[in-house]
N, C-alpha and C positions, 0 to 999 in steps of 0.2 A: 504493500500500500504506500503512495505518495502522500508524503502529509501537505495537506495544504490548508491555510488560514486566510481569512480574511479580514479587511478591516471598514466599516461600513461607517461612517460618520453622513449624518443627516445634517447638511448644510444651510442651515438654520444661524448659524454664528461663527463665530471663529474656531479654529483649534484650539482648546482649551489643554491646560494638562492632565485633567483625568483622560481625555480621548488621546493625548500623547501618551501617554503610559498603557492604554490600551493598544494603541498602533503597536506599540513596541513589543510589550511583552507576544501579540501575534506573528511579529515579524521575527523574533529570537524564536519562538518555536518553530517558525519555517525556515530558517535559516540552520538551527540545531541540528532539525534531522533532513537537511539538503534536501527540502522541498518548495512549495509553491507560498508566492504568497500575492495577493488578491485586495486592488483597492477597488471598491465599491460605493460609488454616490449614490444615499437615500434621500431620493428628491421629488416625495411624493408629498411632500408636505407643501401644496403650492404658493400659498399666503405666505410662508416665513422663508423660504427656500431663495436665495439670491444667486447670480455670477462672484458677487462678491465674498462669498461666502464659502464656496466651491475656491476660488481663488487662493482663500486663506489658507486653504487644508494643505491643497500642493504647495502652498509657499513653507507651512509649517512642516510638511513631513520633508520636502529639500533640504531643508533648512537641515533640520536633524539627521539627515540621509538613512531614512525612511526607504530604502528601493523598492517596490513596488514588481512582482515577475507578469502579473496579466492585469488590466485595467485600464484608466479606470472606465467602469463600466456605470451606467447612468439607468438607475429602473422605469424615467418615462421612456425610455426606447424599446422599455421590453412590455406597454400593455399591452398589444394585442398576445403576449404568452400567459399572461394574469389572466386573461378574458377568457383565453380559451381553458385554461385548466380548471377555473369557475365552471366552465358550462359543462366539462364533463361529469365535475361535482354532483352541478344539478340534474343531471343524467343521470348517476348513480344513486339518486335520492341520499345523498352525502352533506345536500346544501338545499336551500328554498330561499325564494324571493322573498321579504319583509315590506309591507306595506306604512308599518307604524311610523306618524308624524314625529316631529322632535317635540311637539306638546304634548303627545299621547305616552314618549318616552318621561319625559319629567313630569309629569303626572304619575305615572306608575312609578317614578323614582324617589318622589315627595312620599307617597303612601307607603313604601316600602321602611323607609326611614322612618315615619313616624309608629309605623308597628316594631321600630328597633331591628328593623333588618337589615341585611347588607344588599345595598341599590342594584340588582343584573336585571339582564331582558329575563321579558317571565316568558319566551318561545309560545305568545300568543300567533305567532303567523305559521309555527314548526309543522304540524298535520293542518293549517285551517285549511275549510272545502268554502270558505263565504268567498263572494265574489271580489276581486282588487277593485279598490275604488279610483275611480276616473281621474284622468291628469295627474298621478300622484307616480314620480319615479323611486321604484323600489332599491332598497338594497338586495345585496346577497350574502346570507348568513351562513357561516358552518352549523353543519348539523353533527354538535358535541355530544360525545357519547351522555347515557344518563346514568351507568353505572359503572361499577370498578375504579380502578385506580391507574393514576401515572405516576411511573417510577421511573427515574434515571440516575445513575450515580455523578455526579458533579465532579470534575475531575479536583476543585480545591474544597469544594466545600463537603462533599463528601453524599452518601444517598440521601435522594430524596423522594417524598412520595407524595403527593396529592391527588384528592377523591374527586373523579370527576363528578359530581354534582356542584361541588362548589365551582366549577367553571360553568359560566354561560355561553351562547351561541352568538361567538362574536362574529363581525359584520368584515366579511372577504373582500368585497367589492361595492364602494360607495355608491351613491344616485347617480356621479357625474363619470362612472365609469373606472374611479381609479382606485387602487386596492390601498387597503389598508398596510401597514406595519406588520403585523404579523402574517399576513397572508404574502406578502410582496417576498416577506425576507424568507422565508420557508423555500419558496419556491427560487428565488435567486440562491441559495445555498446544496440546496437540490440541483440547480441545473449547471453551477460553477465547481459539481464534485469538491463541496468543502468538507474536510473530514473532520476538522477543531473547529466549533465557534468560543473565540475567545471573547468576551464580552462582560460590561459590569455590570454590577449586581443587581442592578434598578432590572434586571431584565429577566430574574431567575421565577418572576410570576408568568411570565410569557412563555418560556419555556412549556409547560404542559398543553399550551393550549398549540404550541407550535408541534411539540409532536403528537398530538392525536392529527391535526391534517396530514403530516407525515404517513402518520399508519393510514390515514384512509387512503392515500395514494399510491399503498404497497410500497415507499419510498425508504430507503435505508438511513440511518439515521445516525447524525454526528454524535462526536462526544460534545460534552457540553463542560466550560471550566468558565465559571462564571469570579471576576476578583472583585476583591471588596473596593468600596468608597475612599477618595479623601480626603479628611478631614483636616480644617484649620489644626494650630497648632490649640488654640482653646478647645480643641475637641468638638467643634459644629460645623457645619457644614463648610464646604471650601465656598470663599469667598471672593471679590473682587481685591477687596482688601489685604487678604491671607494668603492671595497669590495666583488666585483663579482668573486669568487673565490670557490674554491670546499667548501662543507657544511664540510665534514673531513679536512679541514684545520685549521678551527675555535677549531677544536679540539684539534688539534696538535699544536697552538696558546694558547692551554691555558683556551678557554672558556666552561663552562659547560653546558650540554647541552639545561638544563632547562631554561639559561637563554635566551639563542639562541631564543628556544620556545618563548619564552615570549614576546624578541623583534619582531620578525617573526609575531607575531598575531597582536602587535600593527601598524605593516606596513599597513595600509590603513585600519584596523579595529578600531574599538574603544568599552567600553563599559562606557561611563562615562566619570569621569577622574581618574578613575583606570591605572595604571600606572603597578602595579608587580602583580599579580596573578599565581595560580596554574592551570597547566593544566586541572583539574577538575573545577576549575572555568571557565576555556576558554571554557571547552566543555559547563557547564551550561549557559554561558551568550551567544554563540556563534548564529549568525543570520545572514544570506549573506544582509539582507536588510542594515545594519548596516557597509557593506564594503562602503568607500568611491570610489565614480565614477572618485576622480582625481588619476594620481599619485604618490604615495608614494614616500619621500624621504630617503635613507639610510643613516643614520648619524654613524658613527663608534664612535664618542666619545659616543653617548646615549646609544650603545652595552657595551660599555666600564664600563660606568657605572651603567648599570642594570645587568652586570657580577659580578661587584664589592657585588652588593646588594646580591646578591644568597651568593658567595664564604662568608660574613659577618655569613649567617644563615647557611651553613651547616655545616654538622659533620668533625670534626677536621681528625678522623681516616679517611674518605672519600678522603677529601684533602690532605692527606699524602701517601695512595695509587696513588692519579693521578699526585705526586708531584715525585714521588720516579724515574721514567725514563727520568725526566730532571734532577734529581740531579744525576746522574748514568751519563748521557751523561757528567755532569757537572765534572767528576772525584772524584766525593764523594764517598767516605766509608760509608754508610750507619749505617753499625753496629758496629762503631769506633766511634760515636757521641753520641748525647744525642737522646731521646726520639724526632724522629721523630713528634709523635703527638703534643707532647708538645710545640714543635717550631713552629707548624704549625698553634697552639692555640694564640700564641704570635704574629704570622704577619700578620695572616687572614686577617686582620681588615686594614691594611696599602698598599693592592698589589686591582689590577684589576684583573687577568689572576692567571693562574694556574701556568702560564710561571714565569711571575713577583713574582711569591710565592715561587717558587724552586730558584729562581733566589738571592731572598733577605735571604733563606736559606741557602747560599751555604757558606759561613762566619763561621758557627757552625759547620760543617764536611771536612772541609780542611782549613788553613791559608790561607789569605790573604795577601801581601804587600801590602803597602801603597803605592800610587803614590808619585813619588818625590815632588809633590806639597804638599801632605800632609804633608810629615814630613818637609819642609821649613818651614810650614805655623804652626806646633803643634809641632815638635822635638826642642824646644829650649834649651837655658841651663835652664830657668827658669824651663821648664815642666820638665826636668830632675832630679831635685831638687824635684820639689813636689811628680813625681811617684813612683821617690824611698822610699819617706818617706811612700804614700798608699801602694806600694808593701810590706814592712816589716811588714803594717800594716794588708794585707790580709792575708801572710804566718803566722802570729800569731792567726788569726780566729778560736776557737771552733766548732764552726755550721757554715758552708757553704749553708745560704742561703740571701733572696732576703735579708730581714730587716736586719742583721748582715753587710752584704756586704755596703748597705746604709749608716747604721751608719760608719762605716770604709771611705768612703767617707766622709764624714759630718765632721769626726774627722781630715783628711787629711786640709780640706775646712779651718777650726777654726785653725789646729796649724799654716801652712801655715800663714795663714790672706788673704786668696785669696777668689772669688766668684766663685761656684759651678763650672761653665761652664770651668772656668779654670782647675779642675780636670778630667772632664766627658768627656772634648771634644780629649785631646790628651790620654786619657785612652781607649775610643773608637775607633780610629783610631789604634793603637797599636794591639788592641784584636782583630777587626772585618777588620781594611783595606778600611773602612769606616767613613762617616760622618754622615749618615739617617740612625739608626737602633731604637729598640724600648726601653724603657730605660733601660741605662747601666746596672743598679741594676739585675734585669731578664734578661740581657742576660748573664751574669756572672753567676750567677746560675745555669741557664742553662746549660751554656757551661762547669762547675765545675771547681773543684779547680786543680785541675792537671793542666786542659789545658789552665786556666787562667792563672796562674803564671809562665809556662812554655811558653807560648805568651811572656807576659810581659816580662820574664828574656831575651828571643831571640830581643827584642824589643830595650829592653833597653841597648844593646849591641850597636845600631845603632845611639844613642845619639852621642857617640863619635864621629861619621865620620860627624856630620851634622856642 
């Protein structure tokens, strides 16, 4: 048997992270056991269903690299296959027409409720012989079993069983011809040979009602591994807030995609206490038995920080590419500065985000002012005295680099008779507009000697007013 998975996101909104975490954990099981894997647009929902929406998924699962081996495949292309497996239905006495208003439904659903019952169709239309009443477009109902049981065992969650009386005879095919959700999806997993539906758990009531059309179709029938929810880190529901937000936002945020990946797996999986891995490791350790049956929580700082870890190991020129359209928004001159790469080599190591990387960047490709706090708190006359004496000492410099500049410091430090901090702190400030940069020595170099000393001399013009 070829295993093959699907992944069916109904493009109503964007990619979210619970349906990236679903994409993936189906895509690690086709990948795992060198099978197929199946993107599917459910776009029968035709009020909420957008281009833009659709748009977002492939932008989101790109983004993430998501491969995709057949798709994607679109369910309004496939009514006339919905229509016709309907009418064999009703051929088989499997399914019958439904004549009932939406008043006559909430009606019967008000009454149901007030005897404290649980709201289903009462299969008034199921055997009726009364005549259809005129102008009125029918649905087409499954005709659910009225005894026994459905059982299947859930590949995480483990067996399960429910009495077919507690399901009603849901509606296959709407007035306007288009099938429901449960009817659409049965038969596109049927006709796409999907042998795993990986899906979340909002879905494990649907299930029963999906394999009895199965059996009525003599139709073989997947496994089912349905994963639990995401939960905020307060334990409710995931939120916009808590980080429930499009998958391409995280990217325009700053974070990479790998490492997205990485958190994403560890959400109710585990393999160990492995913590960072490569994709190729996910796909080798990867096992639905190993999903936990509770719900996961989203913690944004542990994103944070295993973003951190990635952006530490990759390629500088990499990160200087994804850094380049923040520092462009940022009003940088690009090719007026130093060596992109080079700068990017120097902060790696100090930012979480791609964001925070261009951000602590932006210092070495346009000035800076200091906050008026700054210069009260480092423009003194004292610092005035000492910078002037480093400044005559940098413009006299031979070689313009890290260890030259250092000593010139050092030198400043000893004739003064002051301590380091005393030089590095209001010299910092001055050059960068800052207090947290990485040491002064490298960022002077960096930034070289023109545009040091033309800082500092604009700088030290400000002493006077303070």
């Amino acid at each position: 048997m070829i295993v093959r998975t699907r992944f069916a996101p109904s493009p109503t909104g964007y990619l979210h992270i619970g349906g990236a975490r679903t994409a993936l954990f189906s895509w690690a099981y086709a990948r795992k056991h060198g099978g197929r894997f199946v993107l599917r647009i459910e776009d029968t929902d035709l009020e909420r269903s957008t281009k833009a929406s659709i748009q977002a998924i492939h932008d989101g699962m790109d983004w993430l690299g998501l491969d995709y081996d057949e798709g994607p495949f679109y369910q309004m292309e496939r009514l006339q296959r919905y229509q016709e497996v309907a009418q064999q239905l009703l051929e088989n006495d499997q399914a019958y027409y439904c004549y009932a208003s939406k008043e006559e439904l909430e009606a019967m659903r008000q009454q149901q409720l007030a005897a404290g019952l649980k709201p289903r169709y009462d299969g008034r239309w199921r055997d009726s012989k009364q005549t259809p009443p005129a102008g009125v477009k029918p649905v087409i109902r499954f005709k659910n079993p009225l005894a026994g049981h459905v059982t299947f065992n859930d590949l995480i969650k483990g067996k399960i069983t429910v009495a077919n009386q507690e399901l009603d005879d849901l509606v296959l095919i709407r007035s306007d011809g288009v099938p429901t959700y449960n009817f659409s999806v049965v038969l596109d997993d049927l006709d796409m040979n999907i042998t795993h539906v990986i899906r979340g758990d909002d879905h494990v009531n649907n299930t029963p009602r999906q394999i009895n059309i199965l059996k009525a179709l003599d139709a073989p029938l997947p496994e089912y591994a349905h994963v639990p929810m995401i939960l905020g880190a307060n334990g409710e529901r995931l939120s916009k807030r808590h980080g429930a937000v499009s998958v391409t936002q995280y990217r325009e945020d700053g974070y990479l995609p790998e490492a997205l990946i990485n958190y994403l797996a560890r959400l109710g999986w585990s393999h160990g206490d492995e913590e960072i891995f490569s994709r190729e490791q996910l796909v080798e350790w990867f096992d639905l038995t190993a999903i936990s049956r509770s719900p996961a929580k989203f913690n944004p700082e542990k994103l944070h920080w295993l973003n951190q870890q990635y952006l530490k190991q990759t390629d500088s020129d990499r990160l200087a590419e994804l850094a380049r359209p923040f520092l462009s928004r940022d009003d940088c001159i690009l090719d007026q500065g130093p060596d992109l790469t080079k700068v990017i080599d120097l902060l790696k190591e100090r930012v979480n985000t791609v964001e925070e990387l261009a951000d602590a960047a932006v210092f070495f490709f346009r000035p800076l002012e200091p906050s008026e706090e700054l210069r009260q708190q480092f423009y003194t006359i004292e610092s005035k005295t000492i910078l002037s004496d480093l400044l005559k000492k940098l413009i006299q410099l031979e070689n313009w680099d890290r260890e030259s500049i250092h000593q010139a410091i050092k030198d400043t430090v000893k004739a003064q008779g002051v301590k380091f901090p005393k030089v590095a702190m209001p010299l910092r400030v001055m050059v960068t507009g800052e207090v947290h940069t990485p040491s002064i020595d490298a960022v002077l170099e960096l930034l070289g000697r023109e545009e040091t000393l033309k800082r500092m001399t604009a700088q030290m013009d400000k002493f006077l007013d303070s």
